[in-house]
N, C-alpha and C positions, 0 to 999 in steps of 0.2 A: 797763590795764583795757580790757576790749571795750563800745563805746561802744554804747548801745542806738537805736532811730528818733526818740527826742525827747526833749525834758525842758519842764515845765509852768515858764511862767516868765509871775508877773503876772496869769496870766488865760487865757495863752494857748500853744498848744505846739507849741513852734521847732523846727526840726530841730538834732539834737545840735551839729553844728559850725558852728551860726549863735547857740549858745546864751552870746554874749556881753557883757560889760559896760566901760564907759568905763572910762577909763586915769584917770580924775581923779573913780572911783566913791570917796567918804568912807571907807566901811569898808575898800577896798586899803591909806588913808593912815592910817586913823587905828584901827582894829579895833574898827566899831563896827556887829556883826553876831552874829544868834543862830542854832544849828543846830538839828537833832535828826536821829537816824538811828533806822531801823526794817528791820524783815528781814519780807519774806513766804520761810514756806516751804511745799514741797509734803507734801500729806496727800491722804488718800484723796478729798475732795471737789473739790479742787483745788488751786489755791494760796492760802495764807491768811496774810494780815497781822496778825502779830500785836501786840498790845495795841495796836493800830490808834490809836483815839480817844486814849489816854493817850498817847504819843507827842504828836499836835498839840496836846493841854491842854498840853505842857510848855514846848514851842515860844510859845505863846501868851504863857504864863506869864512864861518867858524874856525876850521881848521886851517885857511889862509892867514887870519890873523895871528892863530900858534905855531905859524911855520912848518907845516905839517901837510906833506904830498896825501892824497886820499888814494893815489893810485887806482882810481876808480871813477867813469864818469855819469852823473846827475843819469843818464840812458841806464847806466847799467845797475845802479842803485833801486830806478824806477822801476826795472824790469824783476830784477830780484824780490823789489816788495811787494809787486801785483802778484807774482806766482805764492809767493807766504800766506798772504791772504788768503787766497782759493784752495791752497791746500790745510788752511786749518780749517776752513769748515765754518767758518763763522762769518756773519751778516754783517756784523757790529764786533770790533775790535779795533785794540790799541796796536799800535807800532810803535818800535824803539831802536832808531838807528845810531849805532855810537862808535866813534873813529879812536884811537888810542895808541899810543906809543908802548910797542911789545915788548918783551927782556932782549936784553943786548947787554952793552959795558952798563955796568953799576954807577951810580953817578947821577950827581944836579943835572949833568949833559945829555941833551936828550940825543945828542950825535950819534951814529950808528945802531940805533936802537927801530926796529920797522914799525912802520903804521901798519895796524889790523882793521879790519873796518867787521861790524857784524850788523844784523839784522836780526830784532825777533817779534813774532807777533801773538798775544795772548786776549783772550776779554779780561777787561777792566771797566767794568759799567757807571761804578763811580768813584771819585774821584775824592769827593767831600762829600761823605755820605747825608743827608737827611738839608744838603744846597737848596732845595728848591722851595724851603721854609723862610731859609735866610742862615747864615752862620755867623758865630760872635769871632768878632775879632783883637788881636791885640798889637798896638805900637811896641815894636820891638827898641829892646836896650841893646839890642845889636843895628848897627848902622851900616846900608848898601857898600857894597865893595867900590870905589870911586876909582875914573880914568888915572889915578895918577900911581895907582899899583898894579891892577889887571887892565884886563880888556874888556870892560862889561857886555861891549856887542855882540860876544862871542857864548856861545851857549855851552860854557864849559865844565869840567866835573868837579873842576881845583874850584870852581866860584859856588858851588853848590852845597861846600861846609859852611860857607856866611846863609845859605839857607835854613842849613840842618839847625844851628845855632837859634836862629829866629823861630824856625818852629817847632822846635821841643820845648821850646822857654813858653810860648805860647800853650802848648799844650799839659806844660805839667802843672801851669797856671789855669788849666780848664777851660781854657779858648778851642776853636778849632784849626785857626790862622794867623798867621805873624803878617804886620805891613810894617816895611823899614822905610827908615827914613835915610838920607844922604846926611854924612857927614856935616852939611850947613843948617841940617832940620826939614830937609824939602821931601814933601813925598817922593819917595822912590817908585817902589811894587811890593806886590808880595813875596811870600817865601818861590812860590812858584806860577805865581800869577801876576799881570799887569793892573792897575784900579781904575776905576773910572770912578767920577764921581755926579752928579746930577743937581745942581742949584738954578732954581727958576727956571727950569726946564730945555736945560742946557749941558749936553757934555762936558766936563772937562775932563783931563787927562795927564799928566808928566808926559815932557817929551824925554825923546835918547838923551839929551845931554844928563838928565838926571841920575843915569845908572842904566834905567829898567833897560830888561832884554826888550829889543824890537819882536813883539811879540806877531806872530803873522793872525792869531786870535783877538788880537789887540786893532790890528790893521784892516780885519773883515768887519770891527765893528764900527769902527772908523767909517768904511766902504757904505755897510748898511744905514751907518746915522742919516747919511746920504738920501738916501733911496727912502727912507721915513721922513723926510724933514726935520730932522734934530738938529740944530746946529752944536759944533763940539769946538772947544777952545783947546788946545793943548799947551800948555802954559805952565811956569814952577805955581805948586802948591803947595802948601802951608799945614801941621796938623790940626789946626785950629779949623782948618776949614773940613776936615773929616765931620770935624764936631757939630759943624753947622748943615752938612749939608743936608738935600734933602731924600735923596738917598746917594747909594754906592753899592757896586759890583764890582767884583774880580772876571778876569778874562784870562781863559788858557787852552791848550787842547784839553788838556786831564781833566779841568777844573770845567772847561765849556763859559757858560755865563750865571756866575756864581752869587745872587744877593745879599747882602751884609745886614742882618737887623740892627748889629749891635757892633761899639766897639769900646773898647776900656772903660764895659762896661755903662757905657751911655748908650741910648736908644739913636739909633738912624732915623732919621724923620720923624712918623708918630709911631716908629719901632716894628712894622708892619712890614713882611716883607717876602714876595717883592714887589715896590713901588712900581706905580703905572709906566713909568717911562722902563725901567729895566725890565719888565715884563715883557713890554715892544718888542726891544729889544732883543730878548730870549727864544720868543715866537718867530721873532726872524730868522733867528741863526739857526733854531731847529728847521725852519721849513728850508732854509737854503743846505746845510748840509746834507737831508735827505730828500733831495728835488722837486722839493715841492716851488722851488721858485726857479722859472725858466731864463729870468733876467741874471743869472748868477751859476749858471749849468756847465758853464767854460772851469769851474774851479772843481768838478767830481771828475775823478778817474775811473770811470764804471770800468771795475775788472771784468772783464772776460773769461769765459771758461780753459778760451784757451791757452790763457798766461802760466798756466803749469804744467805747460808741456815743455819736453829739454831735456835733456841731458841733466844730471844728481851732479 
């Protein structure tokens, strides 16, 4: 990755390669740290963050559930990430906001140990390189982390090795993506994306109770199915129904709206991808992220030039 002039860390913004943390930080030892990612992209007004606010509600949210002060409020998060934006110079980039339990006493406890909160912004164009063909996927032999161990609502870094696990097993099998299932067999998500599937010209989806993160990519497409007439069912799904359907997509920020031709191995519909309906679908989400749709313009943060002015 090309490294941008800073990243916000705490309160305050360090130059990138001074942007470091203790070797005996809690959450290196023990993964006790919450994320979130967001993308500004460029439109005609400028660059625009989108679902700006939702985004640090999650973050926030996130680290409510791991008991965990952010010492920082959704304002001053917002504020922070618009000036990173305009000061890297870029149209189109990713953001990467992550909360973490710093060095303190040593120990399972996360007691006496401070939340660091940081911010960094880089381009990242894609995601899943060569998406927009369609990517093969594979049912993983690892199964979603289930409510009766973590917190899946929670976008956290400890639940993010039951991803690693899914998708290097995927990839050293020559897939591009891992979909897990739950513990019962029921579709989950994927390694870093939510699924959707498409039968007889109908959304479905897993709802939260199944594991997946509430994805807010997941949730705009939701919004959009709306505004297209799709109707979407969110319902437990089965992998047998991968098999049948008639296609299937991944939904994420990184990932955007991701088609699936293929999965263990077996073709997605007549293998062709992407099908008419996730196409819609794709076409939407690019013209709303970069405002091209006026009905959906309350969800960009068009930064301003002059979010990077202030005090270092």
């Amino acid at each position: 990755m090309e490294p941008t002039d800073r990243i916000w860390m705490s309160g305050r913004f360090v130059p990138w390669e001074q942007a470091g943390v203790h070797v005996l930080t809690h959450a290196l030892h023990y993964g006790t740290g919450v994320f979130d990612s967001l993308r500004a992209y460029a439109t005609a007004r400028g660059p625009a963050i989108f679902r700006h606010r939702d985004h640090h509600e999650r973050l926030a949210r996130s680290a409510r559930l791991y008991g965990m002060d952010l010492g920082h409020s959704v304002e001053e998060l917002e504020a922070a990430t618009r000036r990173l934006v305009v000061e890297s110079g870029l149209d189109d980039c990713y953001v990467r906001t992550i909360a973490f339990r710093g060095a303190g006493p040593m120990g399972v406890s996360p007691c006496g140990c401070p939340v660091e909160v940081a911010i960094a912004v880089w381009a990242w164009p894609a995601y899943l390189p060569g998406a927009e063909r369609g990517i093969r996927a594979k049912v993983s032999s690892w199964s979603r982390i289930g409510h009766d161990a973590l917190l899946p609502a929670a976008k956290a870094t400890a639940h993010y090795l039951n991803a690693v696990l899914a998708r290097q097993e995927a990839e050293e099998l020559g897939f591009d993506e891992a979909i897990l299932l739950t513990a019962d067999g029921l579709l989950a998500e994927g390694s870093g994306e939510n699924v959707f599937l498409v039968a007889g010209g109908v959304l479905h989806t897993p709802p939260p109770a199944s594991g997946a993160l509430g994805g807010i990519t997941r949730d705009t497409v939701l919004t959009l199915a709306g505004a297209l007439d799709l109707p979407v069912v969110e319902r437990p799904l089965t992998r047998g129904e991968l098999y049948t359907a008639d296609e299937v997509f991944l939904t994420g920020t990184a990932a955007e709206i991701a088609p699936v031709r293929e999965i263990d191995g077996r073709p997605v519909g007549d293998g062709v991808a992407p099908g008419p309906v996730t196409a819609r679908v794709a076409a939407a989400y690019g013209d709303v992220v970069r405002g091209g749709d006026p009905r959906f313009a309350h969800w960009l943060d068009v930064v301003p030039a002059g979010a990077a002015a202030g005090p270092a």
